[in-house]
C-alpha positions as CSV (number, residue, x, y, z in Angstrom):
1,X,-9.2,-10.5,7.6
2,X,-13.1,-10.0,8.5
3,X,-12.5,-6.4,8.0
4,X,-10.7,-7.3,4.2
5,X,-13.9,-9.7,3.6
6,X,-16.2,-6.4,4.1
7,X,-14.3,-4.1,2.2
8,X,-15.6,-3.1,-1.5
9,X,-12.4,-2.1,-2.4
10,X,-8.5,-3.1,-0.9
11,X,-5.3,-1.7,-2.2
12,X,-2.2,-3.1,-1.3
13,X,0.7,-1.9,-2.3
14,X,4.2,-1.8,-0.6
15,X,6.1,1.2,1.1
16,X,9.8,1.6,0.4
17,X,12.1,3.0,3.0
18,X,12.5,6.4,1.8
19,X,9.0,6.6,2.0
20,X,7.7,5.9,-1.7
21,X,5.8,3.2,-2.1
22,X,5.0,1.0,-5.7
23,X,2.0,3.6,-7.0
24,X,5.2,5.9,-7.7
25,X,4.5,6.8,-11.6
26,X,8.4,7.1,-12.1
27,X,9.6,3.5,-12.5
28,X,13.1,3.3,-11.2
29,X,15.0,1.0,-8.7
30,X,12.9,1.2,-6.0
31,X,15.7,0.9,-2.1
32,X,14.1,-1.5,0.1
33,X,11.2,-2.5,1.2
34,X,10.0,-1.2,4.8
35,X,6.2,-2.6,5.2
36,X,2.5,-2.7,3.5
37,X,-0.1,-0.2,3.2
38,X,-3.9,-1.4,2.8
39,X,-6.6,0.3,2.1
40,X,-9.3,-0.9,2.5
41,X,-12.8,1.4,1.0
42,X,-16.4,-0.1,2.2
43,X,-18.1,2.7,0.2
44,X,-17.0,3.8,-3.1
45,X,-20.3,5.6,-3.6
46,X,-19.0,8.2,-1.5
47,X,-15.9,10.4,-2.9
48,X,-13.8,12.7,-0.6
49,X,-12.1,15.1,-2.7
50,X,-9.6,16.6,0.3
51,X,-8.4,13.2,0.2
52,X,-9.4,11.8,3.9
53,X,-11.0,8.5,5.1
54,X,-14.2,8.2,6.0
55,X,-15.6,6.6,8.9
56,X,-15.8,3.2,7.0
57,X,-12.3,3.4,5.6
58,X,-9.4,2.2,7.0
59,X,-5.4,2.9,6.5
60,X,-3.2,0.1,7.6
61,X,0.5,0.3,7.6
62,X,2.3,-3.3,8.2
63,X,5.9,-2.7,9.3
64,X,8.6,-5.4,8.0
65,X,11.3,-6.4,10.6
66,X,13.0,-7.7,8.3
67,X,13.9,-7.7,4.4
68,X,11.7,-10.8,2.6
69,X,13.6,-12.6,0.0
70,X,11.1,-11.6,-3.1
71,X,11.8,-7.9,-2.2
72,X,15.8,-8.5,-2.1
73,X,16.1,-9.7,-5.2
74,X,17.1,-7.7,-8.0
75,X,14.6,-5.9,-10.5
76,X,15.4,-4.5,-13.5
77,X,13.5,-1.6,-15.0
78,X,13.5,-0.9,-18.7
């Protein structure tokens, strides 16, 4: 949580279990959900186009054990 506090920047999104996560631009019924990724950018001034952290980023990957209630429930795309 310190290391959140510091961060300029934290995306959160979660990671399905055939490996998509929610920042998929196709919206369809997404299977379920396997864990969180967090991002969490202390310096936005600095752009990496090959994609890679920095030395001040960090990549977290949260693993559920098990299935939460909100992400069993149904959703319906339109």
């Amino acid at each position: 949580l310190e290391e959140i506090s510091r961060a300029e920047v934290v995306l959160l999104t979660m990671v399905f279990q055939d490996g998509s996560t929610q920042l998929d631009p196709e919206q369809k019924r997404p299977p379920p959900v396997c864990g969180l990724l967090v991002l969490m950018k202390n310096d936005c001034n600095s752009s990496s186009l090959d994609g890679s952290l920095s030395p001040n980023n960090s990549l977290v990957f949260l693993k559920l054990e098990h299935t939460p209630l909100w992400a069993q429930r149904q959703t319906h795309y339109t």
